[in-house]
N, C-alpha and C positions, 0 to 999 in steps of 0.2 A: 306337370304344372298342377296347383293344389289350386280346386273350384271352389269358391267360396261364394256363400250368398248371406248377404248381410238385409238381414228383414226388420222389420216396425210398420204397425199398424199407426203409428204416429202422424196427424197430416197439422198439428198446430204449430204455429213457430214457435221455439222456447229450445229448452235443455234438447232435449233428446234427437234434434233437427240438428243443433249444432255441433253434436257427437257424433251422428251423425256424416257431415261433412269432413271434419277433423280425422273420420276413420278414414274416410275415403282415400280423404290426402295423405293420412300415414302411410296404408298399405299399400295404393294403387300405384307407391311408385316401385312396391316389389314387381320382378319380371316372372318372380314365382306363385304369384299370386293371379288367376285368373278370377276377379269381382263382378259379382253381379247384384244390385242393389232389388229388394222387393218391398216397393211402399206404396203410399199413395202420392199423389202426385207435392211438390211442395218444392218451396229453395234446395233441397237437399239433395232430389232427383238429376239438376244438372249438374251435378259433378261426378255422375257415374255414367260410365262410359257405356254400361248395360245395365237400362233400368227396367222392371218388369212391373208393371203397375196395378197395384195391390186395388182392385174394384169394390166397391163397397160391399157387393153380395158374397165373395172373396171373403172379407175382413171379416162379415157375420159369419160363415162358414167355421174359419179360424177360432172363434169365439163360443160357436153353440155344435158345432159340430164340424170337429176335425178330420174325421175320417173321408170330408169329401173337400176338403180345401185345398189338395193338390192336384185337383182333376184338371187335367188338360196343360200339365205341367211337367218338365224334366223330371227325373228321378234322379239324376248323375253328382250331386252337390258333397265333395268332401265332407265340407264345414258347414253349419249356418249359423250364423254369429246373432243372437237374437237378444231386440232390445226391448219388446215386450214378452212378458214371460207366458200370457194366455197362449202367444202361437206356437211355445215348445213340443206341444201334440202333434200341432199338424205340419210343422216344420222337420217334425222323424221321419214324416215320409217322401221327403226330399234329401236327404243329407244324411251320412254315415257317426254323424255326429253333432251334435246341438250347444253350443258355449253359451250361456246365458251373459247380460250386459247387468246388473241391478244400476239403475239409476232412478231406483226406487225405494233404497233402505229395505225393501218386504222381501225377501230370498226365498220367503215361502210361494212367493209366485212365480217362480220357475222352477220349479221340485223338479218337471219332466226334463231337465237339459242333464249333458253328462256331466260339466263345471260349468260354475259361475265366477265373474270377474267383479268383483266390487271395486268403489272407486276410492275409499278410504279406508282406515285401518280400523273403524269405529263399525263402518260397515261391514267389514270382514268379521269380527267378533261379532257383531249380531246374528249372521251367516253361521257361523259356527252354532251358538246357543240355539236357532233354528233348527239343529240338527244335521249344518251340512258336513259333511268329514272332511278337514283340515287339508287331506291331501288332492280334492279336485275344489278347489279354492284359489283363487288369483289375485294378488293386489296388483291394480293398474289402474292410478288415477288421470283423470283427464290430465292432459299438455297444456301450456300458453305459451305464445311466443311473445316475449313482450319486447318492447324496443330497449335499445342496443343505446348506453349513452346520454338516456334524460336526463336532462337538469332540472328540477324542480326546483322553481321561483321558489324563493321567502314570502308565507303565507302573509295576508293584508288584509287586516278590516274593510269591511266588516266580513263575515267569513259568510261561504256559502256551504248548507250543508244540505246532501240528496239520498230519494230514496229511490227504487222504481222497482218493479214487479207489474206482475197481471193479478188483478183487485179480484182474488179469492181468500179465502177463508185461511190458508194453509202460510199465506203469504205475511199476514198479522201488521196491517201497513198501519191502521186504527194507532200502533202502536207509535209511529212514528208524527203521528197528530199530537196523539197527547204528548210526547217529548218536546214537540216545536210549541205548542201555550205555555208548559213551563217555562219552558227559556225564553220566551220574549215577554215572560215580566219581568225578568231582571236586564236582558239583555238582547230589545227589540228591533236593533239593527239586523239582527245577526236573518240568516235569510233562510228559508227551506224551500223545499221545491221536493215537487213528488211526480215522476214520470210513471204510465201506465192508464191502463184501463181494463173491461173487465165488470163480472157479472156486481161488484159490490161498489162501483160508483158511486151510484146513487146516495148509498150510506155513509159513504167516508165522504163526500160533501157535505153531506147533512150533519156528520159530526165537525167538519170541518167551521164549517157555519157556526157549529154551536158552540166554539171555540174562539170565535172571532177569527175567521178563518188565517191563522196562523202557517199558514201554507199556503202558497202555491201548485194548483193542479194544473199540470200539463198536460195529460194525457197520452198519447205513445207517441213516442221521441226518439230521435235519431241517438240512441246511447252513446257511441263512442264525442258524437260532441256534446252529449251532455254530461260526461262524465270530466271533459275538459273547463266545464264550469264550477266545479264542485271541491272543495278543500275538505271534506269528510263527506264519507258513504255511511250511511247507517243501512243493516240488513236486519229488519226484526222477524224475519220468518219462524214459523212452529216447525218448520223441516226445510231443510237444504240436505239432501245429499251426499251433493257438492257444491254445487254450486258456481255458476260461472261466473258468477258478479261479482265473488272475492277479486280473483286476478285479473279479471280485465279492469276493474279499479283499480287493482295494486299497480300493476303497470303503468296506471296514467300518472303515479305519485299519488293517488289520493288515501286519505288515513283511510281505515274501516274499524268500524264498532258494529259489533253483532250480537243476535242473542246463543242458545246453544242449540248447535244442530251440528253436525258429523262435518259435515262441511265448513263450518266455522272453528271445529276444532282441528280440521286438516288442512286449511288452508290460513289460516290465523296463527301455525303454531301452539295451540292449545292456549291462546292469549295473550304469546310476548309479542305477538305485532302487531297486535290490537286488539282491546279490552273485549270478554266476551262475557255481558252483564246478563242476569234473568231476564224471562219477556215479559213479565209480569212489574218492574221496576221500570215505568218510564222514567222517577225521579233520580235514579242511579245513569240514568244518560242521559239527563240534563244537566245533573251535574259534572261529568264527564266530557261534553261538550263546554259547558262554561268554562272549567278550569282552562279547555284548550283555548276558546278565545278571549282568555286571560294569560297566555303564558304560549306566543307566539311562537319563539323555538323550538319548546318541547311538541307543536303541532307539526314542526316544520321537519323536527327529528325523526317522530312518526309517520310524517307522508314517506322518509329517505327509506325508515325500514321494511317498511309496507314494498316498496320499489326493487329495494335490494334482494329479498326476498322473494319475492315470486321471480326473479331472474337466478334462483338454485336449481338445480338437479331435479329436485322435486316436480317443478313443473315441466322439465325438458323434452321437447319432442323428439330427440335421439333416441331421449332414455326410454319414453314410451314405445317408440316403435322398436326399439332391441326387446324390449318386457314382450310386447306382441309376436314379433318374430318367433321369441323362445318358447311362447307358448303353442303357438299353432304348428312347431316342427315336430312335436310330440303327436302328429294328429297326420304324420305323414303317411302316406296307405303304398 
């Protein structure tokens, strides 16, 4: 049986929690697979069935000095499957081998693993330019499971359109203010809503305000229903990765318009499933948004594509866990 220890110093909710989980349940239902999860404590922790919990003094250890962050710890770890790239150092002295996760686009932060897994193909090429050698390189983008059979109503005025992230810098929600003042001079019915919160509150209210608050702040929101309120997703991030808020949007039916990040160009199809406009053009997605709630079908067309697509291959959790399987049998001892 092949021991595997899947580590993150990770303890926020977001991406890398819900990857997370997702690994858990791909592999843990191998019987060749002996998992043991090392983090700190979070949602993620109870879906492994041996969790070993990553202490803060631990995490610093990890971080400023690796040579003492596996004291009082097995040495016997096949694999370690690692989603932050700092603990590749001291994750050597645990494990016969070290897989890096990049779900960070920076591949130069795990230089010390033997391969890295990127989760797009934009990622991978960067990886490469990096200087990683093509042959310990992996494509394996995250999985979605999306439901089996929606029907997606015919969209109805006045439309509702949404954004949500955690209100950082990287996130560029500012963007999604100024889209929602253009279009409600032309077209003030139309509704926006922005789920989240986060160190830059304060500011996107105040610009919100100074906009004649064109928006709706919610604050952190139950996603999956509030993505059941929403006839278009706008994602204007300066980086996604990946991104998980393509497909679980796709899957509810709803359009999406993004700006460009790796992740918008892997899970958008490089733009035939939705427009992927500059961040710096809020007027190119408001226009983009008017045409749509001037030309009901063709929105109605694009929520179908959006749906039909994240239910390909692409996203399939077979296909990731055979991609997974294939790669960790190479690592048999």
């Amino acid at each position: 049986m092949m021991k595997i220890l899947i580590a993150t110093s990770d303890k926020k909710a977001g991406g890398i929690e819900r990857a997370l989980i997702d690994q858990l349940g791909l592999l843990g239902g191998n019987d060749a697979y002996d998992l043991s999860l090392l983090s700190p404590d979070s949602s993620a922790s109870a879906y492994a069935k041996k969790h070993l919990k990553l202490s803060s003094l631990r995490r610093f250890a990890y971080r400023t000095l690796p040579a003492f962050s596996a004291l009082g710890m097995k040495h016997n770890y096949d694999i370690a499957l690692c989603h932050n790239g700092f603990m590749a150092p001291g994750l050597r002295r645990l494990a016969r081998y070290v897989i890096g996760i990049c779900h960070n686009d920076k591949p130069h932060h795990f230089n010390d693993c033997d391969r890295l897994v990127c989760l797009t193909k934009e990622g991978l090429a960067k990886a490469q330019k990096a200087g990683w050698e093509a042959e310990k390189l992996t494509l394996i983008p995250h999985f979605h499971d999306a439901p089996k059979g929606l029907k997606i109503p015919k969209p109805q005025a006045p439309l509702t359109i949404g954004a949500a992230g955690r209100m950082v810098e990287k996130k560029n929600l500012s963007l999604f203010i100024e889209i929602a003042a253009l279009v409600k001079q032309t077209h003030p019915d139309i509704r926006f809503s922005l789920g989240g919160d986060g160190p830059l509150r304060e500011r996107l209210r105040a610009l919100n305000h100074h906009y004649g608050n064109p928006v709706e702040m919610r604050g952190w929101i139950d996603f999956p229903a509030f993505l059941k309120e929403l006839d278009v997703m706008i994602v204007p991030s300066k980086d996604e990765p990946f991104g998980f808020i393509f497909p679980e949007a796709m899957a509810e039916g709803v359009a999406v318009i993004a700006t460009p990040t790796n992740g918008a160009s892997h899970c958008l199809n490089d733009g035939t499933v939705g427009p992927i406009l500059p961040s710096d053009k809020p007027e190119a997605f408001a226009k983009e948004i008017c045409a749509l709630a001037d030309d009901l079908p063709l929105l109605h067309k694009r929520q179908k594509t959006a749906y039909d697509y994240v239910g390909t291959a692409l996203f399939d959790r077979d296909k990731a866990r055979q991609k997974w399987d294939a790669l960790l049998s190479n690592y048999k001892c």
